[in-house]
C-alpha positions as CSV (number, residue, x, y, z in Angstrom):
1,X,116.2,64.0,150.9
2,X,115.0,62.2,148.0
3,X,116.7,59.1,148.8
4,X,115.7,59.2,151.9
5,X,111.6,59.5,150.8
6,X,112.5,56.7,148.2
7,X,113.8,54.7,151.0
8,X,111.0,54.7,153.3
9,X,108.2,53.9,150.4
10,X,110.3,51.5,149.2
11,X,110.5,49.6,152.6
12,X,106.8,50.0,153.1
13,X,105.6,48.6,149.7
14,X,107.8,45.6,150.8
15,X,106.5,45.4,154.0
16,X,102.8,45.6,152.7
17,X,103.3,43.0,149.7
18,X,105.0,40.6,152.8
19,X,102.2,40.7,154.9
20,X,100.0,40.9,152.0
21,X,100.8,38.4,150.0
22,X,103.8,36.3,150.4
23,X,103.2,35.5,154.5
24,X,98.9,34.0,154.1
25,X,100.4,32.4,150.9
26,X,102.9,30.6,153.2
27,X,100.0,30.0,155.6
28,X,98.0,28.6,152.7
29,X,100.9,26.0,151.8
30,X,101.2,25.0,155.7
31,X,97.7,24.5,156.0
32,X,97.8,22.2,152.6
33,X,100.7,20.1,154.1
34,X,99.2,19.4,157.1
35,X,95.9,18.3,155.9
36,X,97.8,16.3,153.4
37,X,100.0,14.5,156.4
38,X,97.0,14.1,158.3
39,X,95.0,11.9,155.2
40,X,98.6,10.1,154.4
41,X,98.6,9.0,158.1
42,X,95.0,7.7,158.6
43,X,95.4,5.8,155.1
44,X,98.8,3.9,156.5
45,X,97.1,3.3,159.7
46,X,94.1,1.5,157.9
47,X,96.7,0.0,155.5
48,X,98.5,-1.6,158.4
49,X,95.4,-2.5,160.3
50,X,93.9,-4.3,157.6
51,X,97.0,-6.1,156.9
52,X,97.6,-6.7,159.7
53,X,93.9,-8.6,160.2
54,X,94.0,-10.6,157.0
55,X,97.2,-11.9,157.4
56,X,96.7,-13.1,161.1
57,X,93.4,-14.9,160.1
């Protein structure tokens, strides 16, 4: 019975410190990757435009 009891808390507390913690933390990292993709593209699309215009003229 013991086990049992020990084997439900236990798969609880890991439930609780996976939605807790570990899945917004993934969220978080997402977010932080796609805002970085997002700056990396605008900054080669003025890179290329700009070259683009200074080398035709």
């Amino acid at each position: 019975m013991g086990k049992v009891v020990m084997l439900v808390l236990g798969t609880l507390l890991g439930l609780f410190v996976l939605f807790t913690f570990i899945l917004p933390m993934l969220v978080g990292l997402i977010k932080l990757a796609l805002i970085i993709g997002v700056i990396a593209l605008v900054v080669f699309v003025a890179v290329t435009v700009v070259g683009k215009t200074s080398r035709s003229s």
